[in-house]
C-alpha positions as CSV (number, residue, x, y, z in Angstrom):
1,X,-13.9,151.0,88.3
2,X,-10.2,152.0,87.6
3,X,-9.1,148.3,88.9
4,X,-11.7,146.4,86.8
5,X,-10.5,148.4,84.0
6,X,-6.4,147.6,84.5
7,X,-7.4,144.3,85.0
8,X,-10.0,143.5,82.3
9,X,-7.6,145.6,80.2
10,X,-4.8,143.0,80.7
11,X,-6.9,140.1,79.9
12,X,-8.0,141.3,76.6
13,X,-4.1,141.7,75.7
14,X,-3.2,138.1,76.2
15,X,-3.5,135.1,75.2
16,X,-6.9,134.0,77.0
17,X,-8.2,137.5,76.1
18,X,-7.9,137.3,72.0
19,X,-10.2,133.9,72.7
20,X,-12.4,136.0,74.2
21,X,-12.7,138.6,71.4
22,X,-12.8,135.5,69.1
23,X,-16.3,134.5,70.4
24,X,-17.7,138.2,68.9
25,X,-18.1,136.5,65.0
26,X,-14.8,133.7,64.8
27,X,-15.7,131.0,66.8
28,X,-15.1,128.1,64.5
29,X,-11.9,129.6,63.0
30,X,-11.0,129.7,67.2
31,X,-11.6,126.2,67.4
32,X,-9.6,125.2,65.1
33,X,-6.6,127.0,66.7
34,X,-7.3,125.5,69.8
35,X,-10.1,127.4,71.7
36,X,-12.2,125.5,73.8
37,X,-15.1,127.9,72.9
38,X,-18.1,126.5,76.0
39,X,-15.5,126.7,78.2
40,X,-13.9,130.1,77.5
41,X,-17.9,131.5,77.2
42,X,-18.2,129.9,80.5
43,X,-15.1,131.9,82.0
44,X,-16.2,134.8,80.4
45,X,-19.7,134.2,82.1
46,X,-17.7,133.6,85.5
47,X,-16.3,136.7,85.3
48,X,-19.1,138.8,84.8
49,X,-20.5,137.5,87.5
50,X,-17.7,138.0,90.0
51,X,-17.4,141.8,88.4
52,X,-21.5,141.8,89.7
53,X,-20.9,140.4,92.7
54,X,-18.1,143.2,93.8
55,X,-20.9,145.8,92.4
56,X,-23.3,144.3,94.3
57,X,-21.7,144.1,97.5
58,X,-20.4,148.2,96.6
59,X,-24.0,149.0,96.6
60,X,-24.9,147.5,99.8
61,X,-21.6,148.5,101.5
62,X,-22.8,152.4,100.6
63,X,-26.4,152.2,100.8
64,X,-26.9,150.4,104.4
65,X,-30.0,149.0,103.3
66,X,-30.9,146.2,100.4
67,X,-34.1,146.2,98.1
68,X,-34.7,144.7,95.3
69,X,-35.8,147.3,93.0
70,X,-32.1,147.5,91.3
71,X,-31.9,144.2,90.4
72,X,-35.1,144.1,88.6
73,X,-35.8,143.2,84.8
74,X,-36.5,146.9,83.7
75,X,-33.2,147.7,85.5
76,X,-31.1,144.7,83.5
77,X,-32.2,146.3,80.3
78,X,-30.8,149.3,81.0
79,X,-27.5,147.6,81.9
80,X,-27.8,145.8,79.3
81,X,-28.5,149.2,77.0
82,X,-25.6,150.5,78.6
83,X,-23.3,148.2,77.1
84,X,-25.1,148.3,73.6
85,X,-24.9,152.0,73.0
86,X,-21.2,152.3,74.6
87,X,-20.2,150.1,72.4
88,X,-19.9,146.0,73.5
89,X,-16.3,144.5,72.8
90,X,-14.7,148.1,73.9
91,X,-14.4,149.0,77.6
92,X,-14.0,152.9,77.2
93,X,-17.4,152.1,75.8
94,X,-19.0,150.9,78.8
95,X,-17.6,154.1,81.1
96,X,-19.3,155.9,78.0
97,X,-22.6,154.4,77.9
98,X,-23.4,153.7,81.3
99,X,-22.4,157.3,81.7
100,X,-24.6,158.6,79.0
101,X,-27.6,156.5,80.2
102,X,-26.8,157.8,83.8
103,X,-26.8,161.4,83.3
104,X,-29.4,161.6,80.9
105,X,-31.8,159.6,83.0
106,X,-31.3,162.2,85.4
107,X,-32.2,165.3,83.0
108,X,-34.9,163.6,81.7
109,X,-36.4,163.2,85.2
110,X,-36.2,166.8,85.9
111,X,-36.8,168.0,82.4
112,X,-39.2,165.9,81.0
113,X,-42.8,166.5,83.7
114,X,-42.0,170.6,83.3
115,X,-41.8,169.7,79.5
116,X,-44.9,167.8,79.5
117,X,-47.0,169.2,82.5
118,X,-47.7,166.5,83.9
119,X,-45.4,163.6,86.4
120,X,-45.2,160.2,84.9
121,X,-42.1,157.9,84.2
122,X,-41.4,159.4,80.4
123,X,-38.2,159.1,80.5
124,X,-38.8,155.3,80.0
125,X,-40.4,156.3,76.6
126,X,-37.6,158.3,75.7
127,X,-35.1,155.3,76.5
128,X,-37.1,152.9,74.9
129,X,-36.9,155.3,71.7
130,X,-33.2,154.8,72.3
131,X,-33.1,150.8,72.2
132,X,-35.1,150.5,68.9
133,X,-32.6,153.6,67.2
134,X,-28.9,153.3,68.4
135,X,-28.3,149.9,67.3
136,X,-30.0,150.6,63.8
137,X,-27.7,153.5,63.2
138,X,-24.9,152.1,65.5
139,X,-24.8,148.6,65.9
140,X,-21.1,148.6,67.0
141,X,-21.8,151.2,69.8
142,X,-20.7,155.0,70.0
143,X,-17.1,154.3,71.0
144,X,-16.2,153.3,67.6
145,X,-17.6,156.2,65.7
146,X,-16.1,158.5,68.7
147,X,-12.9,157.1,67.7
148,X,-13.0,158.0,64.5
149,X,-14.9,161.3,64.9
150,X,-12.3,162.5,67.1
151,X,-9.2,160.2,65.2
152,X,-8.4,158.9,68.5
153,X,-5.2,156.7,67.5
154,X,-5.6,153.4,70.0
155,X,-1.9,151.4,70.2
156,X,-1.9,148.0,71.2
157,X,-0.1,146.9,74.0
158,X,0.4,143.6,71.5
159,X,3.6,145.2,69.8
160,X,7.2,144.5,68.8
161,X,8.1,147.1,70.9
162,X,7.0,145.1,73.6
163,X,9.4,142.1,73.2
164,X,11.9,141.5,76.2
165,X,13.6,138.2,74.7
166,X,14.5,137.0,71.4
167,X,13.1,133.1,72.7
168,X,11.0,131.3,70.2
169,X,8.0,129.3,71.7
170,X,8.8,126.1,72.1
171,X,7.7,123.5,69.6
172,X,4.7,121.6,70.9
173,X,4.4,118.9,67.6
174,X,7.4,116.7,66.8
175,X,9.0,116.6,63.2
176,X,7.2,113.2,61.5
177,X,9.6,111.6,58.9
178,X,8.9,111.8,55.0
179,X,6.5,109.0,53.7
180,X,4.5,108.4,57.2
181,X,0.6,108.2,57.5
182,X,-0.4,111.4,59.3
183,X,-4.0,111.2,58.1
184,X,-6.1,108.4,56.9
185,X,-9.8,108.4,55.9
186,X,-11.7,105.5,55.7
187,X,-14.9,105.1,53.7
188,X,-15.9,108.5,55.5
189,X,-19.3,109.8,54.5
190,X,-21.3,112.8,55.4
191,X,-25.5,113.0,55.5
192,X,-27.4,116.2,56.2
193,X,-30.7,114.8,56.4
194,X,-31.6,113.3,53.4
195,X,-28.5,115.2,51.5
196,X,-25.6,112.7,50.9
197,X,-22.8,115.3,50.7
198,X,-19.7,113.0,51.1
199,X,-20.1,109.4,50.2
200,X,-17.6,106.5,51.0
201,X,-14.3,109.0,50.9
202,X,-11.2,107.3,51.4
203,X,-7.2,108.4,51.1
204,X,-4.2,109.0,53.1
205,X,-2.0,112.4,53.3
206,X,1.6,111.5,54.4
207,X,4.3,113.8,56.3
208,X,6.5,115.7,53.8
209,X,3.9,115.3,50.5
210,X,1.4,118.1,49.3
211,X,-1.8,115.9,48.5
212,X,-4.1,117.6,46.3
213,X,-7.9,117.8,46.5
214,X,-9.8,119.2,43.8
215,X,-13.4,118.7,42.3
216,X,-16.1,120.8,40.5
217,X,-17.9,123.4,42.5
218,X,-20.3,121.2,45.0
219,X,-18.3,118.4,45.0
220,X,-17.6,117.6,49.0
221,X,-14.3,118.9,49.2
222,X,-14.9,121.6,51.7
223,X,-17.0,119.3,53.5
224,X,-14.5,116.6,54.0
225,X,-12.5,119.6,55.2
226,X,-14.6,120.0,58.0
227,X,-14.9,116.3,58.8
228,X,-11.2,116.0,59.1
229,X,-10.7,119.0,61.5
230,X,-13.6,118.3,64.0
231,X,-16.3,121.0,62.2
232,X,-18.3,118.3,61.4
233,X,-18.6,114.5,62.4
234,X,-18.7,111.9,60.1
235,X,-22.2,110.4,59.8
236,X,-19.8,106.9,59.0
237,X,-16.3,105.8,58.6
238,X,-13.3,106.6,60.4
239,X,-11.2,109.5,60.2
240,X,-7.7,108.9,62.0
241,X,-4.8,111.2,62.9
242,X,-0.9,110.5,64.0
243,X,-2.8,106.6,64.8
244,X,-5.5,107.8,66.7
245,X,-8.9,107.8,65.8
246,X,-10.3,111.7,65.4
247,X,-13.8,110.9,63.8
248,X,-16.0,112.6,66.6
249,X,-13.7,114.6,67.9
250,X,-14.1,118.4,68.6
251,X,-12.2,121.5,66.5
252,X,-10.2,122.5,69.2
253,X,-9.3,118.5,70.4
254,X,-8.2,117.9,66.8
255,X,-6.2,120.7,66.7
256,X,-4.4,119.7,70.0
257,X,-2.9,116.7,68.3
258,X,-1.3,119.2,65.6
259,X,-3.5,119.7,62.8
260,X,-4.3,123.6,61.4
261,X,-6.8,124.9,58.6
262,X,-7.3,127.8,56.9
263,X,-11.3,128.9,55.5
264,X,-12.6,128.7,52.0
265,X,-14.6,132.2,53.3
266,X,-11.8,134.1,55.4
267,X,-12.1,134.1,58.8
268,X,-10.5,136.9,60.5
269,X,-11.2,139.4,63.5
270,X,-10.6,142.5,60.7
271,X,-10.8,144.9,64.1
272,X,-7.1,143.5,65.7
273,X,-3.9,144.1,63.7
274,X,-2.7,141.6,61.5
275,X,-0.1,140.4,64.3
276,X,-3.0,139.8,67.0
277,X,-4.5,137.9,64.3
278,X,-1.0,135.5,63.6
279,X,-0.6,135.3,67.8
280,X,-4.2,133.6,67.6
281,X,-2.8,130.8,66.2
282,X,-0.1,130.4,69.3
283,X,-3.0,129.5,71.8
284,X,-2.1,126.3,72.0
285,X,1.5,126.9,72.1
286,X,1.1,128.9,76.0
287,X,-0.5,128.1,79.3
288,X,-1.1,131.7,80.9
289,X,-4.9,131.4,82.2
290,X,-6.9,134.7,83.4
291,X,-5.4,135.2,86.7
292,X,-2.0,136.0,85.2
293,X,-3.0,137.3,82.2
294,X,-5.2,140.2,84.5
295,X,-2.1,140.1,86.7
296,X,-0.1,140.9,83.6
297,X,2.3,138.3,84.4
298,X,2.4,136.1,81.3
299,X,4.7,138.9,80.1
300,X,7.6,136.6,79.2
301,X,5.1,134.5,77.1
302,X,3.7,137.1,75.5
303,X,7.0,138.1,74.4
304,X,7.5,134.6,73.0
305,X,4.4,135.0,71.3
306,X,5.0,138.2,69.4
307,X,8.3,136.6,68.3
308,X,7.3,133.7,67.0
309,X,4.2,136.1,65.3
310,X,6.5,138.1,63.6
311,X,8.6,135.4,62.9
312,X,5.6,134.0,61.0
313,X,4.7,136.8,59.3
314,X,8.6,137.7,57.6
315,X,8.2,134.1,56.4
316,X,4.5,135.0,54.5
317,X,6.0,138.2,53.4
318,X,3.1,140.3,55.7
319,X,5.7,141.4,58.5
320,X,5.2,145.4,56.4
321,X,1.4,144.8,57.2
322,X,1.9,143.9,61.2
323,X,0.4,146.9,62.6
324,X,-2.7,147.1,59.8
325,X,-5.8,146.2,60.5
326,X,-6.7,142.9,59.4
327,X,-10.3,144.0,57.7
328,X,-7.8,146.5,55.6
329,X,-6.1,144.4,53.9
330,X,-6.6,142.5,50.0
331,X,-8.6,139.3,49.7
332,X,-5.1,137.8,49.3
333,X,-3.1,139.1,52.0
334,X,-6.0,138.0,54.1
335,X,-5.6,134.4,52.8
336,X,-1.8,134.4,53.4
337,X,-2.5,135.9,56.6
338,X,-5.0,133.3,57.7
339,X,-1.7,130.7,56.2
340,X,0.4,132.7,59.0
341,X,-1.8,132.2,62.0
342,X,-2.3,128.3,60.8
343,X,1.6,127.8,61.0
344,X,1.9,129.9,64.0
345,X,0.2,126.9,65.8
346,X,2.9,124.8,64.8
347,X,1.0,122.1,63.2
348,X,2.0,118.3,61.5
349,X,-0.4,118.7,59.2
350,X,-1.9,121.7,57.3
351,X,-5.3,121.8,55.5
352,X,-5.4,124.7,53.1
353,X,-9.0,125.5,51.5
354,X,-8.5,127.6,48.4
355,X,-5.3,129.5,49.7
356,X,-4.2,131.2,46.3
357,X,-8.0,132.6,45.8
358,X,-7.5,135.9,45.2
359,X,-3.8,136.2,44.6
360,X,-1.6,137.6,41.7
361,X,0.5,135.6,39.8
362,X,3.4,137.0,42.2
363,X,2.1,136.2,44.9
364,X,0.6,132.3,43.9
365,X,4.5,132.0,43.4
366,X,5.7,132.6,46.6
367,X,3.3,130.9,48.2
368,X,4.2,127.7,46.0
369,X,7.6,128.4,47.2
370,X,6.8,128.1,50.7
371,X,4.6,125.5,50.6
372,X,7.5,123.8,49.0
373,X,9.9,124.5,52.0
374,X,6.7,123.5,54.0
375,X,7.1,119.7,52.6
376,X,11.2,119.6,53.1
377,X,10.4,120.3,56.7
378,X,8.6,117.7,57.0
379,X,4.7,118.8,57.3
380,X,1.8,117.0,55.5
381,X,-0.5,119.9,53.1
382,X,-4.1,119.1,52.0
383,X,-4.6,121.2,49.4
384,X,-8.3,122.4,48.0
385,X,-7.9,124.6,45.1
386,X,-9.7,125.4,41.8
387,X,-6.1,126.6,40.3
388,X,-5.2,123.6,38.0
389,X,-2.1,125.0,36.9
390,X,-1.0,125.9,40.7
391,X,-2.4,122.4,41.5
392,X,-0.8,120.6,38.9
393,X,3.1,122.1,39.2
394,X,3.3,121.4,42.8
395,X,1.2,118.6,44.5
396,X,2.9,115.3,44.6
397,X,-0.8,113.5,44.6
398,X,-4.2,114.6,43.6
399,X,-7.5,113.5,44.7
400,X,-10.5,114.0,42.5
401,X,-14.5,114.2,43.8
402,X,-17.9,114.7,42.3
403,X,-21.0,114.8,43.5
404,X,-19.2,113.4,47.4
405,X,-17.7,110.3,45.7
406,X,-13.9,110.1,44.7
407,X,-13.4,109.1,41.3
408,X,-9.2,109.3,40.8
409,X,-6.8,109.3,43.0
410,X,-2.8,109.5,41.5
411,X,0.4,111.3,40.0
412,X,-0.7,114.8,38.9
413,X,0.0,113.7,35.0
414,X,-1.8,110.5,35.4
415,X,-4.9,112.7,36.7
416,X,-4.6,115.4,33.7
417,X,-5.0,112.7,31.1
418,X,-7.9,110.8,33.5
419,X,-10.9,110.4,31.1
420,X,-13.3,110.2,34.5
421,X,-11.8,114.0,35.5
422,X,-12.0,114.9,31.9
423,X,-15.6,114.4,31.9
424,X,-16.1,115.6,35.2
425,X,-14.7,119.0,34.5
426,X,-15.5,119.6,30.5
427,X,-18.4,116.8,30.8
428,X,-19.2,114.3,28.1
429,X,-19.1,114.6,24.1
430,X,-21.9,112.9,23.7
């Protein structure tokens, strides 16, 4: 047990291991970094079933004889149970639960027929009680409210302190020069059954330009967003990136290529700090799999990765807020945090959905400001953003929708005095 626990403990510190914790509620923001989701639920899955098989073979090795009365259905809920009322995600919560289930199986055998006056299996009663009333009352497990009962102070082996070399990651996406095609649409649409939600889309966002997309509420534009970054296919068109064609790609094959998003609803795991959240990004960026991760010898990479983290972070402003708790922090920070962990991945090509949501005047500055250093280096920025006056004083182009369809497309002054826009946004006189 004290081996499966180094080990699975080593995993969930790296690289491979904040995948794994992305599949508990972020699974589309973790394909968009990269994340091969199937295949890291079937590694996960793997696993498991090697961790069984060594359990397995325990049992027989001490017992000298093999029925099948363990491995029965009444006995996988119980395992299962184990895990639910330890708390799944935490592994001081499965030594917990399995050893609360355990012992009090045992009392309840030897207490329960005195209690009763009679013999019967009522301790399955009792357990069953269990099931239906710990996950009402605790559906993240006793772990978590032991914690904070207690105020046991976890640290996180993911730390600055940790970092053994000042090395940067090395840039995976070459710089693209000013003025050239990164993304193209074509007469892209979208249908959801017999809902046309984008319809006959096409533009072009260029390396070193902010591009602007804005529309009325339920115009497309978050659609398109997922079209372009492999959410989504296109029902027709083409979608093509850096000259190849991306339309029915996957998430985590567009985001090979060099393309990175951020969410119109943030999409955080608000239970790691806010620099396991940035190193997220990085996945792409290393190659440690699960054998040296358990090993712990991707510790030179993880250094690399906590660098270039905390790197991104001093260049959001957030590096005060690396050691909080993602969940605890503002709407806003959480938006400029989700902006760090999209950079972090190094991308040619950025795709932000409503970043200054939620931010003070402050803050919609400096994040103008780095946008704007964003386009000097070189990187393409789709922009979605209800802000007209952010919009206006710092895209180069704009792109207007309604209703799916694109109906201007130009100069941010040429769009303002648009009669189409006009009367898309403050509708007709008549």
């Amino acid at each position: 047990v004290g081996v499966a626990l180094w080990l699975c403990s080593n995993l969930l510190s790296s690289r491979e291991g904040r995948a794994i914790r992305c599949l508990k509620g972020g699974r589309t923001m973790a394909a968009a970094m990269g994340v091969n989701v199937p295949l890291v639920k079937l590694k996960v899955f793997v696993l498991a079933s090697v961790l069984a098989a060594v359990s397995g073979w325990m049992y027989v090795h001490f017992q000298r004889f093999v029925n099948p009365t363990p491995f029965g259905l009444n006995y996988g809920i119980e395992y299962l149970f184990m895990t639910v009322l330890g708390g799944a995600g935490f592994l001081p919560g499965a030594i917990l639960g399995s050893g609360i289930i355990t012992a009090l199986r045992e009392w309840l055998v030897e207490y329960l027929p005195a209690l009763v006056g009679q013999n019967g299996n009522y301790e399955t009663v009792v357990l069953a009680v269990l099931i239906i009333f710990i996950p009402h009352r605790a559906p993240d497990g006793l772990w978590p409210l032991l914690v904070k009962f207690l105020k046991i102070k976890e640290t996180s082996k993911f730390s600055e302190a940790n970092v053994s070399t000042d090395l940067l990651l090395e840039r995976k996406n070459a710089n693209h020069s000013s003025g050239e095609s990164l993304l193209v649409l074509e007469h892209v649409s979208k249908r959801f059954g017999g809902l046309l939600a984008v319809n006959d889309v096409s533009f072009k966002v260029k390396a070193g330009e902010i591009l602007g997309l804005i529309g009325p509420n339920g115009a497309g534009k978050s659609t398109t967003f997922n079209l372009l970054s492999g959410v989504n296919p296109a029902s027709t068109g083409k979608v093509t990136f850096l000259g190849q064609d991306i339309t029915n790609l996957q998430s985590y094959q567009v985001a090979k290529l060099g393309m990175s998003r951020t969410f119109q609803h943030v999409q955080l795991l608000p239970n790691l700090t806010v620099l396991e959240n940035v190193a997220i990004g990085a996945y792409l960026r290393c190659d440690a799999g699960y054998l040296k991760s358990m090993l712990h010898l991707e510790r030179d990479e993880e250094s690399r990765i906590i660098s270039e983290s905390i790197r991104m972070l001093k260049r959001v402003g957030l590096d005060k807020h690396a050691y909080t708790l993602a969940g605890n922090l503002s709407l806003g920070d959480q938006r400029i945090l989700e902006i760090a962990r999209a950079l972090c991945s190094d991308p040619v090509l950025l795709l932000l959905d409503e970043p200054a949501a939620g931010l003070r005047l402050k803050e919609k500055e400096e994040l103008a400001k780095l946008l704007q250093q964003l386009r000097k280096e070189g990187m393409g920025v789709l922009l979605v953003e209800h802000d007209m006056d952010f919009v206006m004083g710092l895209v180069d182009r704009i792109v207007v929708m309604e209703f799916g369809e694109k109906i201007a497309e130009g100069l941010p002054e040429e769009i303002q005095n648009n009669p189409v826009v006009l009367e898309a946004y403050l509708g007709s006189a008549d």
